[in-house]
N, C-alpha and C positions, 0 to 999 in steps of 0.2 A: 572699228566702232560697233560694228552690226553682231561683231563677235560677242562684246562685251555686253551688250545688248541681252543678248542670248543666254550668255552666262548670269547676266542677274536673272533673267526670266526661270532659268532652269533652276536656281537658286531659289527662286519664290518658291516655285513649283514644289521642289523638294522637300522646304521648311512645311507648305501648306499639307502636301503628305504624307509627314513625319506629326503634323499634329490632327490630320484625319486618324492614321494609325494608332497613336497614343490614345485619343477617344472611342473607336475600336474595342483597342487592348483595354481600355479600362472597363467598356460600357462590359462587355464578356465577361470582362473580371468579378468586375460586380455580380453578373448575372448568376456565373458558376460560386460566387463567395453564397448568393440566396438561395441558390439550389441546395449547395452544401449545409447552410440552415437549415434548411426545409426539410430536406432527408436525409439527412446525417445527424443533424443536434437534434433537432425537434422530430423526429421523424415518429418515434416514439408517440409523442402526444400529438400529433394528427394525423397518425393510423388509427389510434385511439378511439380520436374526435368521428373518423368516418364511421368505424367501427360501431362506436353510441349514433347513427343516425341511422344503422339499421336492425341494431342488436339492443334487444331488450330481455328485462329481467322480468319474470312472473314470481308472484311470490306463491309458494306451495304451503298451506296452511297444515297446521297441527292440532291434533288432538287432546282434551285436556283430559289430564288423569280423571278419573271414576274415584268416588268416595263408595264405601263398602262400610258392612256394620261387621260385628265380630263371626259372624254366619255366614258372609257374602252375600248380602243381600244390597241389591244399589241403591243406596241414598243419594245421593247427586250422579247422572250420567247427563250424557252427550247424543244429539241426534242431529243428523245432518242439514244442512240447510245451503240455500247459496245466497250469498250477497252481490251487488253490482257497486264497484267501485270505478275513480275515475283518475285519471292523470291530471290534472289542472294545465299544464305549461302542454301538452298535447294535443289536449280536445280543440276543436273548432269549435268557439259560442256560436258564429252564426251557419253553419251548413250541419256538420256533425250532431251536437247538442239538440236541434227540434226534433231532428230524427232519431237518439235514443231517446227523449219523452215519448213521442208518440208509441214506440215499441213496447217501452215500460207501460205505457198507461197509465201517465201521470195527471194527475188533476191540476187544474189551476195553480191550484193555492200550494201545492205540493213544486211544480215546476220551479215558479215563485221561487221560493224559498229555498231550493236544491241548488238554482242558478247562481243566486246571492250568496251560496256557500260555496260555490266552486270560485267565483271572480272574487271572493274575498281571498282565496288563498291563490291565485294566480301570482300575485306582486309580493307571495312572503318566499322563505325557505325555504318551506314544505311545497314546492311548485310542484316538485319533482315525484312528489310521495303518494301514493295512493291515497285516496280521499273515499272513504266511505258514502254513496248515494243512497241505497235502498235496503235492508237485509229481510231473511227471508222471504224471497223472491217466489211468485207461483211457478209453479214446475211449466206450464206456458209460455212465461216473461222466460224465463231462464233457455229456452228450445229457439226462442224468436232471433232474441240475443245473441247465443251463440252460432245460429246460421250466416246470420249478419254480419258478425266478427270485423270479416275483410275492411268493412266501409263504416268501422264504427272508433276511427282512430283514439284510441285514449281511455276507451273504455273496454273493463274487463269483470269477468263471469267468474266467481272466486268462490270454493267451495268452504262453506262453513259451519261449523258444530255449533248450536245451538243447546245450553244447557238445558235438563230437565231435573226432576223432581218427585218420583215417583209417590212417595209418603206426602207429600202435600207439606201441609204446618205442620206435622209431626218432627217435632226434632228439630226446626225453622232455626233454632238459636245457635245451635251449636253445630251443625252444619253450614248456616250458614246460605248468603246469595251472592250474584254478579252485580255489578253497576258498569256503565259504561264508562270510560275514560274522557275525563272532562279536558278543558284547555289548561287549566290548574294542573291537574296528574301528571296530563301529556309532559308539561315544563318539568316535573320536578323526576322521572321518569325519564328522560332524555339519555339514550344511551344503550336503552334495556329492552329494545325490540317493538315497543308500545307502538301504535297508531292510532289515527283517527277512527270512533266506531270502534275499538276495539275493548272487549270488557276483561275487569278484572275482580277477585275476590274482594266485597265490601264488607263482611260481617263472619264471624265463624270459625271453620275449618278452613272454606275455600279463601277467607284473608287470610288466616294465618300460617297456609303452604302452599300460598299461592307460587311462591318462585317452585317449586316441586309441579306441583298440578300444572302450570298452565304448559310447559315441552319449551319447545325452539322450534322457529320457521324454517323452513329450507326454500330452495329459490332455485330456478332453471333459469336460463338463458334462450334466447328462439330468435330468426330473423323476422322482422318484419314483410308482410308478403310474401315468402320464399311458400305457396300454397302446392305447387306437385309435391310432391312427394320425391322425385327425384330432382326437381330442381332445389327440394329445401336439402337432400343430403348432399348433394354437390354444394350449396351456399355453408350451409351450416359446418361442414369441414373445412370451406376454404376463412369463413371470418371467425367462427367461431372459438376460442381459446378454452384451454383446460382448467380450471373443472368449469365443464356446463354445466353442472347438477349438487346441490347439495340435497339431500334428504331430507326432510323435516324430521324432529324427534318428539316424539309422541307425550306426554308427560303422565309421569309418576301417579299410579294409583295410592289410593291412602285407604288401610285398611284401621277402621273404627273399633274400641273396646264397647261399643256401643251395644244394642241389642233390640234390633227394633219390634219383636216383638214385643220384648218387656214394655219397652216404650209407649206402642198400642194399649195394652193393659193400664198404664199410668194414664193415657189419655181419656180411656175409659170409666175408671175409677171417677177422673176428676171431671166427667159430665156433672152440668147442674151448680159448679162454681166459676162464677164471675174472674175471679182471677188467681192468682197463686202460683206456688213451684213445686216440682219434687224433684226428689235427687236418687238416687237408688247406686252405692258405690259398692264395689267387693272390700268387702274388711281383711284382706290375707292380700291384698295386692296394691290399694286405692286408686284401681281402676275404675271408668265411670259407667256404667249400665243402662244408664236411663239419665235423662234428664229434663223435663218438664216445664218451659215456661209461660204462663195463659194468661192475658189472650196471648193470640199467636199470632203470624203472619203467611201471608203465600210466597215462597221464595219465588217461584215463575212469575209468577207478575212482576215482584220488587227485582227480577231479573234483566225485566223489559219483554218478557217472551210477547206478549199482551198488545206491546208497542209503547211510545215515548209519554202517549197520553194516558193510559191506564198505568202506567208509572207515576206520572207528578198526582194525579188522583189516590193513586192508595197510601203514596207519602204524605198528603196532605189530610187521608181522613186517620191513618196509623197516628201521625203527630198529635191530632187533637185529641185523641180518643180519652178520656182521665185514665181508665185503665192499661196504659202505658204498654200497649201490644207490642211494639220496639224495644223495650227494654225489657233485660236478661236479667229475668230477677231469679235466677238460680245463681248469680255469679256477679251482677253487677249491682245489684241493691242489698241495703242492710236495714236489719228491722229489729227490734227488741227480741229477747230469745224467748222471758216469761220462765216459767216455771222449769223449760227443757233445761235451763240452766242450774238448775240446783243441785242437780251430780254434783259438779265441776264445782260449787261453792259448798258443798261438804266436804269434797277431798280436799278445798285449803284450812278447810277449819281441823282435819283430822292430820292434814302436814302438820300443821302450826299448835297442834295438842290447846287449840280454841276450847274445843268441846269435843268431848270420849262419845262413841256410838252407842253408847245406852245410858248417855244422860237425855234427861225426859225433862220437858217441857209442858208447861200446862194452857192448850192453849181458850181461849174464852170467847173467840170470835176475832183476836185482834189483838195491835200492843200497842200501847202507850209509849211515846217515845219526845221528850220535850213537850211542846204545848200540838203536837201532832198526832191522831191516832190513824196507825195503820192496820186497816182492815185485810181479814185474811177470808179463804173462800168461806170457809164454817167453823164449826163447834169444833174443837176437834179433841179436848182436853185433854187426857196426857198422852205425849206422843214421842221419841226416842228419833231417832237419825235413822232408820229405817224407816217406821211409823211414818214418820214424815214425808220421806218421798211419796212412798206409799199411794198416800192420803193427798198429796200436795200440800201441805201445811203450811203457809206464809208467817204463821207466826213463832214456829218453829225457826227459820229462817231469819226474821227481823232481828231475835237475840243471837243467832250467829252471825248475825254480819255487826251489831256492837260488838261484839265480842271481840272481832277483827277489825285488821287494819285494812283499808279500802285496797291498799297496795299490794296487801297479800292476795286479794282475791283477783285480782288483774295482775299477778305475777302467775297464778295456776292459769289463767284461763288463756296467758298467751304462751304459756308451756305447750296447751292445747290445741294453736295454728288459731286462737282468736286474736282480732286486733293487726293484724298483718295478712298481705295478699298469700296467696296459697302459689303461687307461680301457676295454674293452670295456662296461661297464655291465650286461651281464646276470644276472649271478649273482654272490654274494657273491666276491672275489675274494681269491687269495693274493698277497704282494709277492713271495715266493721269497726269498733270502737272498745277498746276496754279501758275504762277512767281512772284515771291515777288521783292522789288528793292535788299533785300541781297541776293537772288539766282542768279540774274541778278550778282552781285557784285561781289559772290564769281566765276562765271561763264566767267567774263569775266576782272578779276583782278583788281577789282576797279574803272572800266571803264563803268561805267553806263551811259545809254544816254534816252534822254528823249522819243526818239522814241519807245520805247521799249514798254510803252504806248499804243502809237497810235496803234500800233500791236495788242496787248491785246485788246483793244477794238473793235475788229472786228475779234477774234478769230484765229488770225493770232499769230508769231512769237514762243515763245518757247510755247505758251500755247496748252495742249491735254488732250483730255477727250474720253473715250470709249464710243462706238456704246449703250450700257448698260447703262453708267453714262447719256447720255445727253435724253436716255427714260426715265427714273425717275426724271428728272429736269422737263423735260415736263410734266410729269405727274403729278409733284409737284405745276406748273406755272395750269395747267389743276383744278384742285382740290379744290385749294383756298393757298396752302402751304405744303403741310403736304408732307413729303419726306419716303416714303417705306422702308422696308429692302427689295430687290428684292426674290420673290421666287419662286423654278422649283416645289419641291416635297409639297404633298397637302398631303399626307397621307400616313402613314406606314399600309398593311394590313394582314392576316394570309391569309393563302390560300385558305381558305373556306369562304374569304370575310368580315370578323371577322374587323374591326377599330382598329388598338391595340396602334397607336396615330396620332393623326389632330395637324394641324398647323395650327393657326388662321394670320393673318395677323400681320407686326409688325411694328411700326411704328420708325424709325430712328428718324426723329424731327419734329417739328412744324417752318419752316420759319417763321422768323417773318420781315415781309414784310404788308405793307400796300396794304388793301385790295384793296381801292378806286384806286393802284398806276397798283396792280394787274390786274384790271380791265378794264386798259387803255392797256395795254401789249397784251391781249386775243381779245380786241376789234382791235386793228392793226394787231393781228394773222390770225384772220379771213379775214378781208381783205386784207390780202397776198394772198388768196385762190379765194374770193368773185369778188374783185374790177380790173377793167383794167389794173390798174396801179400797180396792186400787180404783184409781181416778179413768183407765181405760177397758175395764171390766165389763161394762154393761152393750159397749159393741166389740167384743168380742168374737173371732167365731171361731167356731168348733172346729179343729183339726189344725186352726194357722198357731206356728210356736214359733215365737215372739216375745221379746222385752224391751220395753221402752219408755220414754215419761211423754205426761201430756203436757199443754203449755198452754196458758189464755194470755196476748201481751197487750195491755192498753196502747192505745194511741193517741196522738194530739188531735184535740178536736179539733174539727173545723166548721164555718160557718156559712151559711147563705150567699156571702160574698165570695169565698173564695173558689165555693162548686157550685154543679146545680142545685137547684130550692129541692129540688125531686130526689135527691141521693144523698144529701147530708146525711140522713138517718145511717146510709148503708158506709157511707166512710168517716163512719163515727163508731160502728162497730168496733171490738177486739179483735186483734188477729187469733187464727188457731193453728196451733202448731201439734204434731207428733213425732217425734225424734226414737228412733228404737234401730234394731236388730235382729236378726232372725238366722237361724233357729236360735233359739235364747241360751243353749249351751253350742258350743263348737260353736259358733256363728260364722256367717257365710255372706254376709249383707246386713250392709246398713242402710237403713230409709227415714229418711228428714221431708214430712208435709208441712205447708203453710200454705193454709186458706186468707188471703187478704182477704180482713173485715168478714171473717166466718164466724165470729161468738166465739163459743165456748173449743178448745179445742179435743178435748175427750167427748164431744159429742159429732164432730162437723170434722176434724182433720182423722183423727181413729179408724172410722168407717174406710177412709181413702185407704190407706197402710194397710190394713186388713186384705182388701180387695188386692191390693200390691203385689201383697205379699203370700195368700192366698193362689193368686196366675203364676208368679214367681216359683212356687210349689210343684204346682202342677206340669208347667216349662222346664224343671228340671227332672221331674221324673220321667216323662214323658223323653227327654234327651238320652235320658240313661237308658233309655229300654230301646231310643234306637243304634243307639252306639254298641250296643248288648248284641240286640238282633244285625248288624251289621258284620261285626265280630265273627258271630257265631255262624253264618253264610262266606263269610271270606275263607274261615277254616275248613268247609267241608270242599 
């Protein structure tokens, strides 16, 4: 009995140590199956994971390319600065954070404000991202800063280029400014390197090369803490993985067909008027030399150099200003041409065999035309298609445009790059307008009238063309035909001076225009300039050779309500325009002035050209003698 006793007990016994064992063997089993997770499968992503808790990435800033004019002179450069940025998901709010304020030397209202934008992006995406706090930082804040480093988790001391501006508003339009990157940008922008705080091309050249100008960041790697020097090369070899270092890459200079001091000159010239454009292009190339738009702007301040407040202040007095200092009225407005347009409406009357260049006209002050009389500047009684331009004759003019078809005269004139954009690509661009009888048609419900013509033909009524368009027509009429693609930028460079791509000239089209018709047009241009009777004779000056027409363009009036009581007068004015070439044989340049609201333009735009083209003169000979004496010293 006492056996069998025994034998069940030993039996318990054995069942109960056969399932300790199996729990045992399992719990182990388990243990080494999680191990084998842990470092085996996953091992990977939480070495990683340790990895990122003491291994951080510094972002290494980059350079943005230099804008340069056709002489190397800097039109947009870069000067150092540092900024204080911040980790969000990093920072301590309550230990960390009062202690960079106080270091920074932040104010209230600044603190304020700087906090609200870190715990706003704490709970987004961007936790992780650097977060722009303060930029150019005093070279004190920046020395404080970086002593402290060790005990200022999440914050960091980041060196950055700060654009400048050398010429000021000189050139503002087509150079161009930065703007900072909004919440809007940032989203549509996603992808492309952008952050918070960080600026990019808003207007000009630096928009419109900006992916060349602004480089590519590069980025190191560092431990956190690891402060000896031999304790960071001992860490930094054992966590740190290949590459530590990317490089930044510097960005693309852009060298300008520009000419800044011609530039100076134009700006000169047009002291003493309110507003207006010029344009100043090469007739053998339609490169741009000069371009002029007034008023003007400061790109460093509309940069932000200034800070955020002298920013929405100068946005806010540029917007109201009437005379429209933000707009690029070299390229983005169109305005009546006036009389510079009557080249261009002879040569279709002499395609179209309208009217032979020595039929004469009798003019009496004016022409009768339906129950409407259109008045011309003066007397001018008999006067031929040379005569005419001459003189400016409008009533010469009014029986050539009955003579023609409204269609034929806007079929020359968009031969000529009017009524269509010019592809310049810099700034939002105008087409200008040349009226067809169905624009007319659909414009005014089927109510076409024949006057509408006579308008057309003297550059008047719906017809408009840009300060831009009517230099490359000139330059076109200058040349023999051949019409440009207009152009600012002459070359992409590395920064070490490196070509990495040239732009040769391009040609849009070949007018096809008779030459002998051509040559009658260029002989009346010059004596616009040369002769008594020409309309830009009387400001003249001695030694500048030149041909070109003048141009007075009415405007719609406006009244009391729509501007100030105090300036109706002055934006009820005509515009004045001068359109020409220079030297009047072989020519070498063309130059297109418009005085907004300057009167008469052979008295008010003329003088300007002159002055132009005058500096223009003297900038080239003055080149030539030192490329001569240059020459002549490198040979001996």
């Amino acid at each position: 009995m006492s056996s069998l006793l025994l034998r069940s007990d030993v039996m318990d016994y054995r069942r109960r140590y056969r399932g300790i064992v199996f729990l045992v063997v399992l719990a182990f089993t388990g243990l080494i199956g999680r191990l084998v997770q842990l470092q085996i499968v996953e091992g990977d992503q939480h070495r990683a994971q340790a990895r990122k808790n003491i291994v951080r990435t510094r972002t290494l800033n980059t350079t943005r390319g230099v804008i340069r004019d056709a002489h190397g002179q800097v039109l947009a450069g870069s000067r150092p600065s540092y900024n204080a940025y911040v980790v969000p998901e990093q920072i301590d709010m309550k230990e960390t954070w009062p202690r960079v304020a106080q270091l920074m030397g932040l104010t209230d209202a600044e603190r304020v404000e700087m906090e609200a934008k870190i715990l706003g992006v704490q709970n987004s995406r961007r936790a992780n991202q650097q977060t722009l706090l303060k930029v150019d930082l005093r070279r004190e804040v920046v020395a404080v800063l970086e002593t402290h480093e060790d005990q200022l988790e999440g914050v960091e001391v980041s060196p950055q280029a700060v654009r400048y501006y050398p010429y000021g508003e000189l050139g503002a339009h087509i150079v161009g400014y930065m703007r900072e990157v909004d919440a809007e940008s940032l989203a549509r922008l996603e992808g492309r390197g952008y952050r918070s705080g960080d600026r990019l091309g808003a207007v000009g050249v630096e928009r419109r090369w900006e992916s060349y100008l602004r480089g590519q960041r590069g980025w190191k790697k560092y431990v956190r803490k690891a402060n000896k020097r031999r304790d960071r090369e001992a860490i930094e070899k054992r966590y740190l993985e290949e590459p530590r270092r990317l490089e930044p890459v510097p960005g693309r200079d852009i060298s300008l067909t520009f000419d800044i001091e011609l530039e100076q000159s134009v700006e000169r010239a047009m002291r003493g008027q309110l507003g207006g454009a010029v344009v100043v292009a090469d007739v053998r190339t339609g490169r741009i030399l000069a371009a002029l738009s007034k008023p003007s702007f400061n790109p460093e301040v509309a940069s932000g150099s200034k800070g955020k407040q002298a920013v929405r202040d100068a946005y806010k007095r540029l917007t109201n200003d009437p005379l429209k200092p933000r707009l690029d009225k070299t390229i983005s407005a169109a305005y009546p041409p006036g009389s510079t347009y009557k080249p261009f409406s002879a040569l279709a009357a002499l395609a179209k065999r309208k009217m032979r260049a020595h039929d004469e006209v009798d003019c009496r002050g004016g022409y009768e035309f339906g129950k409407r009389y259109f008045r011309c500047t003066g007397v001018h009684r008999g006067v031929n298609l040379h005569e005419a331009i001459v003189q400016s004759c409008n009533t010469y003019f009014y029986q050539l445009g009955e003579a023609m078809r409204i269609d034929d005269l806007a079929e020359v004139g968009m031969d000529f790059g009017f009524g269509t954009k010019t592809g310049i690509g810099i700034n939002p661009e105008a087409r200008g307008r040349m009226p067809t009888r169905s624009w007319y048609t659909r414009r005014y419900k089927g109510q076409y009238r024949g006057g509408f013509k006579l308008l057309a033909a003297i550059g008047q009524g719906a017809t408009t063309v840009t300060v831009l368009q009517l230099a490359l027509a000139y330059a076109a009429i200058a040349n023999g035909g051949t019409l440009y693609q207009p152009q600012v930028v002459r070359s992409i460079e590395t920064s070490n001076g490196t070509v990495v791509q040239d732009f040769p000239p391009r040609v849009r089209r070949i007018v096809n225009v008779d030459p002998d018709r051509l040559s009658a047009i260029r002989s009346a241009l010059t004596e616009v300039v040369t002769t008594r009777k020409g309309t830009a004779y009387k400001e003249h000056i001695d030694g500048v050779d030149m041909a070109g027409k003048t141009g007075t363009a009415e405007v719609s009036r406006v009244s009391a309500k729509t501007v100030d009581p105090g300036r109706v007068w002055y934006f009820n004015r005509d515009h004045a325009w001068f359109s020409g070439y220079a030297p009047a044989v072989s020519p070498e340049i063309a130059i297109v002035v418009l005085i907004e609201h300057g009167g008469a333009g052979g008295k008010n735009a003329v003088p300007v050209a002159m002055r132009v083209v005058r500096d223009w003169q003297q900038l080239r000979a003055r080149r030539r003698a030192e490329r001569a004496d240059k020459k002549k010293s490198d040979s001996l």
